[in-house]
Backbone as XML, in Angstrom:
<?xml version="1.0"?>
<chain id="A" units="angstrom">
  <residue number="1" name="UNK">
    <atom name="N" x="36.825" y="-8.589" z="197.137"/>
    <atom name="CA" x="37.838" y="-9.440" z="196.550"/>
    <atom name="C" x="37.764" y="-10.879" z="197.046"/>
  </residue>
  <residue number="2" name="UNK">
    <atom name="N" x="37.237" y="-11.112" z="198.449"/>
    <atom name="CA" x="37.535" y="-12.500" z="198.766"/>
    <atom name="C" x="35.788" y="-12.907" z="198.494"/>
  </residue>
  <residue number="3" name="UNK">
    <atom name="N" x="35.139" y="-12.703" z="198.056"/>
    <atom name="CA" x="34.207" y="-13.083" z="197.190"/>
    <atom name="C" x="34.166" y="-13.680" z="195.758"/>
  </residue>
  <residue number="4" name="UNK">
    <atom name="N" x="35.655" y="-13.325" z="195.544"/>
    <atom name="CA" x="35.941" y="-14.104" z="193.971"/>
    <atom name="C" x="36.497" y="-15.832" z="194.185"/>
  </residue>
  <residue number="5" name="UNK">
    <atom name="N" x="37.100" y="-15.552" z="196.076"/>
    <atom name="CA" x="37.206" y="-17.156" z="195.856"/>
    <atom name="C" x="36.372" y="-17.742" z="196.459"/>
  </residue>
  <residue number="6" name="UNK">
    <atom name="N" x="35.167" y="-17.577" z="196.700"/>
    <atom name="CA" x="34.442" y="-18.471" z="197.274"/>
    <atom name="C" x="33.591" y="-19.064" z="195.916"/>
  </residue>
  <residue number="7" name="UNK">
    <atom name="N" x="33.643" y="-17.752" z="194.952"/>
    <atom name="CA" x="32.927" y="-18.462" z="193.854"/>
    <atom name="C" x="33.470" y="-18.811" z="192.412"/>
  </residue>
  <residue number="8" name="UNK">
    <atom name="N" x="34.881" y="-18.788" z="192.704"/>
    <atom name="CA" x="35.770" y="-19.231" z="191.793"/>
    <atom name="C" x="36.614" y="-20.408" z="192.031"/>
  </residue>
  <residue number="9" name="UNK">
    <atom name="N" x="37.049" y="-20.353" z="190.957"/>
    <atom name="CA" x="37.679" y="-22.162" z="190.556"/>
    <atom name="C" x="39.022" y="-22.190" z="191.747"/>
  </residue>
  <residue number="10" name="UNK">
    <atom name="N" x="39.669" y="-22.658" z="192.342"/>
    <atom name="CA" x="40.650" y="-22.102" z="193.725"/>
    <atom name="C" x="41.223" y="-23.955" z="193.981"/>
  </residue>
  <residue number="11" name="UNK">
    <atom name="N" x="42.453" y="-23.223" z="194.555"/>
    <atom name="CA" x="43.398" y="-24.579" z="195.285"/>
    <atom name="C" x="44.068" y="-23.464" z="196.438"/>
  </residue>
  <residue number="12" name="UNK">
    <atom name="N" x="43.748" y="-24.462" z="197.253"/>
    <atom name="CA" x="44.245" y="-24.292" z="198.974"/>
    <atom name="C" x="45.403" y="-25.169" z="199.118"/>
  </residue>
  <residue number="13" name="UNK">
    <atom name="N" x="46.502" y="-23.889" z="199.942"/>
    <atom name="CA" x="47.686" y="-24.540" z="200.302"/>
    <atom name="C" x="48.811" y="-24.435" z="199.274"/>
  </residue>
  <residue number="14" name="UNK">
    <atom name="N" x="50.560" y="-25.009" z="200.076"/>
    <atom name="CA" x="51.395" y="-24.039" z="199.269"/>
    <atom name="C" x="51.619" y="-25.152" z="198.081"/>
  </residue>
  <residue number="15" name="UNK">
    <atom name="N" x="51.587" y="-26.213" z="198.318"/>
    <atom name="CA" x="51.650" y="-27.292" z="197.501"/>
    <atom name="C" x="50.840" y="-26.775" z="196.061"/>
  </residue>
  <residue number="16" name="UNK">
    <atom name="N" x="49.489" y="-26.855" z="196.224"/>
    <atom name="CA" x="48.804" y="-27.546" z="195.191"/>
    <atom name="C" x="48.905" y="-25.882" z="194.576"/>
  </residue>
  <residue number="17" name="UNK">
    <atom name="N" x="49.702" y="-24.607" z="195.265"/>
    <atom name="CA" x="49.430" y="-23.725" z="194.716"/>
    <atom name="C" x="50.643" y="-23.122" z="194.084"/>
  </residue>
  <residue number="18" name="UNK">
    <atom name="N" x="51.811" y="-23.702" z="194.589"/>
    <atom name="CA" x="52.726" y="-23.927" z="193.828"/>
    <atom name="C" x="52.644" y="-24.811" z="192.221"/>
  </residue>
  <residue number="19" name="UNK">
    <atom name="N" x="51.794" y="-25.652" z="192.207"/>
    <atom name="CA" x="51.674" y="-26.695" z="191.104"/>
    <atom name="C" x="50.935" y="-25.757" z="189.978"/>
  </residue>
  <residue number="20" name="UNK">
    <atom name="N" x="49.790" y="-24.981" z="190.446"/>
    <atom name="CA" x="49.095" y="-24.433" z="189.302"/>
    <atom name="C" x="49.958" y="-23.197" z="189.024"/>
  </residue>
  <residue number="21" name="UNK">
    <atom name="N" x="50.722" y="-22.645" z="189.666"/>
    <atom name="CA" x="51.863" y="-21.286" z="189.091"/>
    <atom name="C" x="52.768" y="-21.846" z="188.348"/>
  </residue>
  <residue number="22" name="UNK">
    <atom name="N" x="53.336" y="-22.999" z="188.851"/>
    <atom name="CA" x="54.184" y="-23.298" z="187.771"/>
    <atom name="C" x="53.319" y="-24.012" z="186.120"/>
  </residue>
  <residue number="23" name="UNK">
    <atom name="N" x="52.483" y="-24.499" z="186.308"/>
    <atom name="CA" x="52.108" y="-25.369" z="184.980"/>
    <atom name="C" x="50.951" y="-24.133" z="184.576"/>
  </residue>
  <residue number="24" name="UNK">
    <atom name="N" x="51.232" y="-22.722" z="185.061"/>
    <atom name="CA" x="50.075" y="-21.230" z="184.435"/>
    <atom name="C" x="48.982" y="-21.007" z="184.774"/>
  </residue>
  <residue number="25" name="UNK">
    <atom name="N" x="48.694" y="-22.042" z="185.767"/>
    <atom name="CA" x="47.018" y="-21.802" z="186.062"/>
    <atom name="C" x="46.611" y="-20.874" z="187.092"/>
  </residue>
  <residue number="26" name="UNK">
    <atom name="N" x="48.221" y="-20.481" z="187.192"/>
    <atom name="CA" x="47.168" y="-19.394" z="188.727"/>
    <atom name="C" x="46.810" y="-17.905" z="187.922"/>
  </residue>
  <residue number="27" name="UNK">
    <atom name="N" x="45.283" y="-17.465" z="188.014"/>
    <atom name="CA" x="45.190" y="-15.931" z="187.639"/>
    <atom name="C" x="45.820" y="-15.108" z="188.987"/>
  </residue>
  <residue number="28" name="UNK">
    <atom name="N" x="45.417" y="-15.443" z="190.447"/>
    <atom name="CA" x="45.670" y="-14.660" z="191.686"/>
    <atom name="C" x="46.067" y="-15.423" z="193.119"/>
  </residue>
  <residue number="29" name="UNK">
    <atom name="N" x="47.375" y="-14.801" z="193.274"/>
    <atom name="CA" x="47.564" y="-15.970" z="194.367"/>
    <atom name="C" x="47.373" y="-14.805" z="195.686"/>
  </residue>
  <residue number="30" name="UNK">
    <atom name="N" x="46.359" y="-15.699" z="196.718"/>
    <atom name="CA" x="46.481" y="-14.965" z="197.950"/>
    <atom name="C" x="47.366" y="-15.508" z="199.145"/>
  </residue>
  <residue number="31" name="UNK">
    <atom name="N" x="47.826" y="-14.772" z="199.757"/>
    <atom name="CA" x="49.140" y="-15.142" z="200.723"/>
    <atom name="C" x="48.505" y="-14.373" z="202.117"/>
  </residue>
  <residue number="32" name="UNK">
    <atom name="N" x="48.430" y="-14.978" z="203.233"/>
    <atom name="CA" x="47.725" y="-14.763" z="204.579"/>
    <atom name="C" x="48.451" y="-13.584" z="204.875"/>
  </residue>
  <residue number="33" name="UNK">
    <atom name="N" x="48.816" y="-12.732" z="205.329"/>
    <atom name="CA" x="49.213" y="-11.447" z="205.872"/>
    <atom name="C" x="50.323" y="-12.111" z="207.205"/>
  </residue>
  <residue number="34" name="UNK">
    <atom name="N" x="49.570" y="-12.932" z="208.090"/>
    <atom name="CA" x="50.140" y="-13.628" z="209.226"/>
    <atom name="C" x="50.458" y="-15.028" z="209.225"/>
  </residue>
  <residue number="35" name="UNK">
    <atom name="N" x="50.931" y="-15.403" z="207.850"/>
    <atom name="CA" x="51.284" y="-16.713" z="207.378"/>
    <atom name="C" x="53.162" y="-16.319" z="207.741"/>
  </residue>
  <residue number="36" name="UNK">
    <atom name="N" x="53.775" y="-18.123" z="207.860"/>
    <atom name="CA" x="55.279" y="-17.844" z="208.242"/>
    <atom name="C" x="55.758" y="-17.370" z="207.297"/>
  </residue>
  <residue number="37" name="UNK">
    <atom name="N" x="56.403" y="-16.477" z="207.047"/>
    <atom name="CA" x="57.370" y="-15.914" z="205.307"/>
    <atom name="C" x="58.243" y="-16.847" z="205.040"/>
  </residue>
  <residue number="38" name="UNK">
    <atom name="N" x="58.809" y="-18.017" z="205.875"/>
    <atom name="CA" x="59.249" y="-19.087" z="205.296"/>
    <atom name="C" x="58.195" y="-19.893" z="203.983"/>
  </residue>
  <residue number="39" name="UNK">
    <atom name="N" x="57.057" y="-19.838" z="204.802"/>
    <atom name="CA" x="55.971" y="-20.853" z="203.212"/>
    <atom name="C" x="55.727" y="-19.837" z="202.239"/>
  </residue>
  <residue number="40" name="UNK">
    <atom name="N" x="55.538" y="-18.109" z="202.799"/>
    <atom name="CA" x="54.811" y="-17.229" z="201.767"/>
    <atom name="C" x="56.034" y="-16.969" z="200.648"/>
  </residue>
  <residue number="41" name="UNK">
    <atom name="N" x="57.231" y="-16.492" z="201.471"/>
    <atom name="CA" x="57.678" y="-15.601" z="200.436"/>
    <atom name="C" x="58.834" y="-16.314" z="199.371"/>
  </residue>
  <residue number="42" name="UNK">
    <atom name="N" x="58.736" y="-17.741" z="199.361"/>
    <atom name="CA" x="59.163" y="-18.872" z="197.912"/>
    <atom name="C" x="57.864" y="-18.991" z="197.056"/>
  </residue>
  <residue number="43" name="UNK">
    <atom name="N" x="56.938" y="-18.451" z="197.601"/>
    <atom name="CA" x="55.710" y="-18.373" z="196.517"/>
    <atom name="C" x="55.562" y="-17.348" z="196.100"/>
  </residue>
  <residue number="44" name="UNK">
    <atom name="N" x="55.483" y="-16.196" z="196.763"/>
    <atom name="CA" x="55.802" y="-14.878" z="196.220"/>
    <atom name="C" x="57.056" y="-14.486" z="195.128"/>
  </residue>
  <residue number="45" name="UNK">
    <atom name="N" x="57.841" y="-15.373" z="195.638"/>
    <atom name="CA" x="58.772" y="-15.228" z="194.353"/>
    <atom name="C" x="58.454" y="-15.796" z="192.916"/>
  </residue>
  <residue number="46" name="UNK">
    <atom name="N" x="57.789" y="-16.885" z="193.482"/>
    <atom name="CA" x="57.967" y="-17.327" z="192.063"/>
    <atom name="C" x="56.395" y="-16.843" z="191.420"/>
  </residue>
  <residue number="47" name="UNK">
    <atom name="N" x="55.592" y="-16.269" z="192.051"/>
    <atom name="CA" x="54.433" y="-15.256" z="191.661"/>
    <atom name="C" x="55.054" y="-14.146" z="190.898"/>
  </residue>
  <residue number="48" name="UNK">
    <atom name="N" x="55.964" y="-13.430" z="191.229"/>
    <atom name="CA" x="56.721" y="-12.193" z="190.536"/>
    <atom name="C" x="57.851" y="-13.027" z="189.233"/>
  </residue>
  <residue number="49" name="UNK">
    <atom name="N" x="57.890" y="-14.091" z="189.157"/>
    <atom name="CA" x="58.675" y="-15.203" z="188.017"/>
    <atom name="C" x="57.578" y="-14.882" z="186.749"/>
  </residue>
  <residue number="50" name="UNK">
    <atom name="N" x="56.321" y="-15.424" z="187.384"/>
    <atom name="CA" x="55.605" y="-15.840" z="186.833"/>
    <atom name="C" x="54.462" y="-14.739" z="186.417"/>
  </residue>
  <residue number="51" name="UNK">
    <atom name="N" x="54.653" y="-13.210" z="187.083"/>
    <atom name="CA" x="53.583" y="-12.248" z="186.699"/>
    <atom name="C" x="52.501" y="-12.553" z="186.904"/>
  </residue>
  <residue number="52" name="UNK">
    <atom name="N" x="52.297" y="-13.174" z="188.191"/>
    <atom name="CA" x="51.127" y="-13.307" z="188.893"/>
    <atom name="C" x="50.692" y="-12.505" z="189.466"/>
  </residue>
  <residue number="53" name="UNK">
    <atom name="N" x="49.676" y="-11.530" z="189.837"/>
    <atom name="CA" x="49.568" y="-11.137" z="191.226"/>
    <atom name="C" x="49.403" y="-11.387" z="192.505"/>
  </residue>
  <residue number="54" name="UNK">
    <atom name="N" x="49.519" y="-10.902" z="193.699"/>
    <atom name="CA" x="49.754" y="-11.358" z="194.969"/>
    <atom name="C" x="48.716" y="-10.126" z="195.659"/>
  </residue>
  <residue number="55" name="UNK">
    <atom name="N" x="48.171" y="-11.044" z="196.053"/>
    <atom name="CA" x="46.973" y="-10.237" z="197.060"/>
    <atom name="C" x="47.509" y="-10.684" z="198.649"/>
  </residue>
  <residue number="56" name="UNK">
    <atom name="N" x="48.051" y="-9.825" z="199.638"/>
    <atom name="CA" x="48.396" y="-9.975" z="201.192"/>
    <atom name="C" x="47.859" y="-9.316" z="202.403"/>
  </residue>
  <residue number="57" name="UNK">
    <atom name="N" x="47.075" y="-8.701" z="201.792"/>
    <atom name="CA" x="46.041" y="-7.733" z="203.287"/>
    <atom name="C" x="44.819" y="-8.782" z="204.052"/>
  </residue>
  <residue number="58" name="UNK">
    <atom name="N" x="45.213" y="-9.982" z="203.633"/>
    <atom name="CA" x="43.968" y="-10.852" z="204.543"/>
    <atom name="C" x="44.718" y="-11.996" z="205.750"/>
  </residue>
  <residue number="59" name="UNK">
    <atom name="N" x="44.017" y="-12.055" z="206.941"/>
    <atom name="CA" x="44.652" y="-12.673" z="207.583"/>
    <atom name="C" x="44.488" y="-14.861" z="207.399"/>
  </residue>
  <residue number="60" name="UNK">
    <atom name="N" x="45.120" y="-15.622" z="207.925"/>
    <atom name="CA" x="44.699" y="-17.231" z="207.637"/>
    <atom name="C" x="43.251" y="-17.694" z="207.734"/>
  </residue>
  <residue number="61" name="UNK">
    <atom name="N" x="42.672" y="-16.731" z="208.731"/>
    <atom name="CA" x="41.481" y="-17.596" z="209.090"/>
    <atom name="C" x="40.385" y="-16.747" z="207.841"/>
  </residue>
  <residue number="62" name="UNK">
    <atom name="N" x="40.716" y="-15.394" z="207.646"/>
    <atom name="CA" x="39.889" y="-15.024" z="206.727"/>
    <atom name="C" x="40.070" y="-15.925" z="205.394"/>
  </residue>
  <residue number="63" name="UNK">
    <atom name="N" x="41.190" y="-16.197" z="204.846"/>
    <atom name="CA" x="41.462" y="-17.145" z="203.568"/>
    <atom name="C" x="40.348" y="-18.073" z="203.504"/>
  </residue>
  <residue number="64" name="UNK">
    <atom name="N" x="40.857" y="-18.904" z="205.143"/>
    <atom name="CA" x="40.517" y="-20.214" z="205.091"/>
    <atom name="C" x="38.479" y="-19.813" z="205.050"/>
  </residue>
  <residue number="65" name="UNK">
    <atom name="N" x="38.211" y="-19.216" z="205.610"/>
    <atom name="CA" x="36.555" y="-18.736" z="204.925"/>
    <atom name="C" x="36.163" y="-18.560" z="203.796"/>
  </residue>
  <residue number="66" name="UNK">
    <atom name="N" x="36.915" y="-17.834" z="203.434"/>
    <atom name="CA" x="36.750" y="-17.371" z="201.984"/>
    <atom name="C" x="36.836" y="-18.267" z="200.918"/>
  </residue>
  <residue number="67" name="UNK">
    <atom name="N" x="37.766" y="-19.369" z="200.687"/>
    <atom name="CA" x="37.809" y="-20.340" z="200.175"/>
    <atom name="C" x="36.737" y="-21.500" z="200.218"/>
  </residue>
  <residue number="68" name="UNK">
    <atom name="N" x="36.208" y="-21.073" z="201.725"/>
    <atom name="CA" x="34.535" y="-22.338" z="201.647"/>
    <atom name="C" x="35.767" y="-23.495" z="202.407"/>
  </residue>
  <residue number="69" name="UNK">
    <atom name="N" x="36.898" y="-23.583" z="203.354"/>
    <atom name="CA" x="37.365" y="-24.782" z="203.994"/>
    <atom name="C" x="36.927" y="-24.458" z="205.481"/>
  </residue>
  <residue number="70" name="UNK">
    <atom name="N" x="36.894" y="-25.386" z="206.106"/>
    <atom name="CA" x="37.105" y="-25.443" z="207.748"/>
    <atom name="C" x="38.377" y="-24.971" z="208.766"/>
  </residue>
  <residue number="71" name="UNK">
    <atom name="N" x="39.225" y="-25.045" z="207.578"/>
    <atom name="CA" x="40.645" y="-23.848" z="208.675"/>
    <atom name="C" x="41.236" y="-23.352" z="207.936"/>
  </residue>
  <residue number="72" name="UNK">
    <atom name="N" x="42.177" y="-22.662" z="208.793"/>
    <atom name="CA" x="42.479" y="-21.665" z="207.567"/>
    <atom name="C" x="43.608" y="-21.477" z="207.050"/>
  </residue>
  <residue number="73" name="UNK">
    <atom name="N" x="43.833" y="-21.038" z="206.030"/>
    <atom name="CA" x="44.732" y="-21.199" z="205.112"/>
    <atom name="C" x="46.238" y="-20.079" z="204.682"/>
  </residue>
  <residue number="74" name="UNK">
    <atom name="N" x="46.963" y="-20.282" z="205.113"/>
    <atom name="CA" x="48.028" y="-19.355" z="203.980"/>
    <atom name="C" x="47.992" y="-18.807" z="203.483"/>
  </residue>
  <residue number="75" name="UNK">
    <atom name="N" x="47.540" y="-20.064" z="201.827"/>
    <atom name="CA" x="47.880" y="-19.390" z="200.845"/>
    <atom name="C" x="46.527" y="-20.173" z="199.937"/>
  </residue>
  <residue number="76" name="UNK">
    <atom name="N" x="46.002" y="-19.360" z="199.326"/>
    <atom name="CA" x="44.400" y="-19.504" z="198.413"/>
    <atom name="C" x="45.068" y="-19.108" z="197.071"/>
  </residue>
  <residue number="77" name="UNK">
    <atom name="N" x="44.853" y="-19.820" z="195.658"/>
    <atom name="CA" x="45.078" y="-19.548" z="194.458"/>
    <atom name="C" x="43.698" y="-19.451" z="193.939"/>
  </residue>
  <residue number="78" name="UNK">
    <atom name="N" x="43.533" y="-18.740" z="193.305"/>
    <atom name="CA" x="42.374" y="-18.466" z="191.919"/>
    <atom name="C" x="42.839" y="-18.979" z="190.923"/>
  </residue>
  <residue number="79" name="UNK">
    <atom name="N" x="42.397" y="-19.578" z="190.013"/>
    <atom name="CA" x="42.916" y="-20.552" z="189.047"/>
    <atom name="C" x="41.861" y="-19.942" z="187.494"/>
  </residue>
  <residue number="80" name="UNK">
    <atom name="N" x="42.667" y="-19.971" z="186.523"/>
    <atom name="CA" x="42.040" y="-19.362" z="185.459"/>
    <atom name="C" x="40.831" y="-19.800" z="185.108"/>
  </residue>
</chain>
């Protein structure tokens, strides 16, 4: 699974991943397992708004690999 974002279209972070859920572009949002539930779970909500799915069995630093960045991340979107 985290092979789809290294070679798929993706936005890192809660910002820019908030922006593509709301304006439809997220196909899959991933949320760090050991991210604060203060940043995860206002995105998770509005993932279940929006009939997104939510992938959470990976920890920050795995994200932040998987995505192809230098640290690691939260929250990783797949983008249609």
């Amino acid at each position: 699974m985290l092979k789809e974002l290294l070679s798929g279209n993706r936005v890192s972070g809660a910002k820019q991943s908030r922006r593509a859920l709301r304006e439809g572009q997220a196909r899959a949002v991933y949320l760090a397992r050991d991210a604060d539930p203060a940043l995860t779970e206002p995105l998770r909500a509005l993932c279940a708004e929006r009939d997104v799915p939510v992938v959470d069995r990976y920890a920050m630093r795995e994200l932040g690999q998987a995505a192809g960045i230098q640290v690691s991340a939260a929250v990783v979107t797949l983008l249609r």
